[in-house]
C-alpha positions in Angstrom: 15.8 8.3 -28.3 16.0 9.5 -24.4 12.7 8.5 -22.4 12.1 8.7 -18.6 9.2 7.3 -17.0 8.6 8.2 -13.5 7.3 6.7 -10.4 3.1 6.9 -10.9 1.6 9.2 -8.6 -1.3 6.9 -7.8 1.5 4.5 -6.6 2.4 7.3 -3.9 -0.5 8.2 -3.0 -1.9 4.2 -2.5 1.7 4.2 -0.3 0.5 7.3 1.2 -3.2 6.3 2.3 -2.2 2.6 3.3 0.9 4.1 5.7 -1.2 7.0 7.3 -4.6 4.5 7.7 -2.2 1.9 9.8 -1.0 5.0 11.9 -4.0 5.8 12.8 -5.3 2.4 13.6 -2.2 2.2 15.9 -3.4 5.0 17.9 -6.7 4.3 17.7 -5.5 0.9 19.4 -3.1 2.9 22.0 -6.1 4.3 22.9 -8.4 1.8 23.6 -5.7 -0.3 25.5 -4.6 2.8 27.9 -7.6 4.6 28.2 -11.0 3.9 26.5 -11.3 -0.5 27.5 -10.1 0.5 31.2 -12.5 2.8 31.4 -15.0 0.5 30.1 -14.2 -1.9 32.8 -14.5 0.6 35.2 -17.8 1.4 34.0 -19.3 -1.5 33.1 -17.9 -3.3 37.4 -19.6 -0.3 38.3 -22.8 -1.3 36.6 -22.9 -4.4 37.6 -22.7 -3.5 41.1 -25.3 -0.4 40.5 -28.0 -3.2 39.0 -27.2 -5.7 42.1 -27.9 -2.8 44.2 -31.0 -2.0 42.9 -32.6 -5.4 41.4 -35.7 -5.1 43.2 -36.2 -2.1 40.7 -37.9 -2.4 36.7 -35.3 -2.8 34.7 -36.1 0.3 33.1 -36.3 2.2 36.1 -32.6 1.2 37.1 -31.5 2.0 33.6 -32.8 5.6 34.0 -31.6 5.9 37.5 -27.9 4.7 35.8 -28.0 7.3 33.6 -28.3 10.2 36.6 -26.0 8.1 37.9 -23.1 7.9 35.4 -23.9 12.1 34.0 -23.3 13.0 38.1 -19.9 10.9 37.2 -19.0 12.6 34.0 -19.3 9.2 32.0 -21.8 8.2 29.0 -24.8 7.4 30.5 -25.6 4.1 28.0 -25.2 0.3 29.5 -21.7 0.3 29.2 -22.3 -4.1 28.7 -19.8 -6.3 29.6 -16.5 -5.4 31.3 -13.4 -5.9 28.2 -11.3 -8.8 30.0 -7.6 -8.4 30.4 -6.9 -10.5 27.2 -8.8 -7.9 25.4 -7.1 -5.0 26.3 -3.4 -6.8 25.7 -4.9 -7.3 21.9 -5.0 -3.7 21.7 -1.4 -3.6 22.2 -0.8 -6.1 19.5 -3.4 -4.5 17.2 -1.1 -1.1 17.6 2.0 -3.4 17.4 1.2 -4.9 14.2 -1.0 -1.8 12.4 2.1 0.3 13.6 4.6 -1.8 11.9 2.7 -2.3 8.3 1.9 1.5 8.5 5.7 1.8 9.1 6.6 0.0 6.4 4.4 2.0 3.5 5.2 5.0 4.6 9.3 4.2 4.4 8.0 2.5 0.7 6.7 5.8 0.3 10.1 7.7 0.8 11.9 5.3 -1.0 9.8 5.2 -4.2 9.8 9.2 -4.3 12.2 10.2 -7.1 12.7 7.2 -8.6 13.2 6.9 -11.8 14.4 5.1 -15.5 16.0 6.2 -18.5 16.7 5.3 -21.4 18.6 7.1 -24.2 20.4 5.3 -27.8 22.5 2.8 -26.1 22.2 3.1 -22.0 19.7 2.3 -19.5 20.2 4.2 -16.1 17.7 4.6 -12.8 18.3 7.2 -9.9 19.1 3.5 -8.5 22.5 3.6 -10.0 21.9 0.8 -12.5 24.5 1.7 -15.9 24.3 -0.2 -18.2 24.5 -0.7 -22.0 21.3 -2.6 -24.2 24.4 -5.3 -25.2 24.9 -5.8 -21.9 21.6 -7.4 -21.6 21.6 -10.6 -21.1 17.5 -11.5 -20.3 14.6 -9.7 -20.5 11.7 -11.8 -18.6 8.2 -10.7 -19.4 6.3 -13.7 -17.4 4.9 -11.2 -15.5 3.7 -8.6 -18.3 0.8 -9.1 -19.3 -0.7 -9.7 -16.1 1.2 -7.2 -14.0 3.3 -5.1 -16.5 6.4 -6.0 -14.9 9.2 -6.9 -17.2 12.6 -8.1 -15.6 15.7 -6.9 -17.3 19.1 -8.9 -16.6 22.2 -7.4 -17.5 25.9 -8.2 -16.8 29.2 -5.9 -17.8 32.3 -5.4 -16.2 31.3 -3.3 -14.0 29.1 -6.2 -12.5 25.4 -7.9 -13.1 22.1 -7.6 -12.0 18.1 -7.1 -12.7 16.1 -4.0 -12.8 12.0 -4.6 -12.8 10.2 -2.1 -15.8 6.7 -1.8 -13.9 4.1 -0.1 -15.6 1.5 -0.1 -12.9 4.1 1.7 -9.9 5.7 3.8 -12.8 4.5 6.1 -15.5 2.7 3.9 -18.0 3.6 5.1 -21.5 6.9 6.0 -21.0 7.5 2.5 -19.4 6.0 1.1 -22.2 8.2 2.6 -24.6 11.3 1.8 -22.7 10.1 -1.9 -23.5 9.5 -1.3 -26.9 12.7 0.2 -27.2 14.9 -2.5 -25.6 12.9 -5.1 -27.8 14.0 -3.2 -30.8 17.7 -3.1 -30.0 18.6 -6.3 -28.8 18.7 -9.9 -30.0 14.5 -11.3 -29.1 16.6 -14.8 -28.5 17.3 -12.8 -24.8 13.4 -12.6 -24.6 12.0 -15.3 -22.2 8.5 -15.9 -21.3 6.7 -13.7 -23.5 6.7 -12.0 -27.1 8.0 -8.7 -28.4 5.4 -6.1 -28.1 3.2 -5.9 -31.5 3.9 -2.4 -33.6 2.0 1.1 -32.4 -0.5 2.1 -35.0 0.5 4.8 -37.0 -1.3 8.1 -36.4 -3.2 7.7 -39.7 -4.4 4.4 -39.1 -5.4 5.5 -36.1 -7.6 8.3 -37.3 -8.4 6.1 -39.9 -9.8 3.4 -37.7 -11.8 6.3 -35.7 -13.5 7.5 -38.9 -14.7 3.8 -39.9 -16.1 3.7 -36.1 
């Protein structure tokens, strides 16, 4: 038997969206912070002094005199309200900070889950990850986290060292994840199973149809 399960596209493409969606928060944020809320303030000082200068006006007369006023000026012509505050504009910074970092983070997740990869064949269990290792070498297989999250822990130790690789069936391809399991469970002793039972038998391809036709 030689399976490979894959990493799930979906699982790049939820890196993908998440990544580029902080980026562009980030400079969204830039923006406001070094151009857009200084403008504001700009704007909305001048308005201020613009209805101070002409309170003795209808309110709506000064608005429409402030919008010949701020299209002579190049800028939008609605009440620009209150001036943003110093404080404001610093959380701008930290908005593009923050967004910048998390969309940093996805969208390194994103090159390092591209490629990845598990195998099994007969005897051996590899991953582009350089894990090696034979299924007597196992010495756990955790499947707390299975039937909620699909995520099975294997723990092996050899000579050439120990340590855990995760079977995920939601961030890798589903069925041939599945049948890694089912293959592992099927060639080692289910006294190394913890937290969970063997998977039940696949029905057969008759039973199948069989079930289908009583339906």
């Amino acid at each position: 038997m030689n399976v490979r399960t894959k990493v799930n596209s979906s699982h790049l493409v939820r890196l993908a969206i998440i990544g580029f969606a902080c980026i562009g928060v980030m400079f969204w944020s830039l923006y406001d912070g070094l151009v857009g809320w200084p403008n504001q303030q700009l704007r909305a000082a001048e308005f201020i002094q613009f209805t101070e200068e002409n309170k003795a006006l209808d309110p709506k007369d000064i608005a429409d005199k402030w919008k010949v006023y701020a299209a002579e000026k190049g800028w939008p012509t609605e009440n620009p309200g209150e001036p943003k505050s110093e404080f404001d504009i610093f959380g701008q910074f930290v908005m593009a900070g923050v967004t910048g970092l998390i969309g940093l983070f996805f969208l390194v997740q994103l090159i390092v889950w591209r490629g990845r990869w598990i195998e099994s064949n007969d005897d051996t269990i590899t991953s582009n990850r350089g894990h090696e290792f034979q299924l007597e070498h196992i010495v756990e297989l955790d499947k707390k986290k299975w039937n909620k999250k699909g995520i099975a822990y294997i723990k092996f130790q050899s000579d050439n060292g120990s340590g855990r690789l995760a079977l995920d069936d939601c961030n890798y391809e589903r069925t041939s994840t599945q049948e890694i399991l089912r293959h592992i469970e099927a060639n080692i002793d289910l006294s190394k199973l913890v937290n969970g039972k063997p998977e039940p038998p696949l029905e057969s391809e008759g039973e199948a149809v069989s079930a289908d036709e009583t339906a």
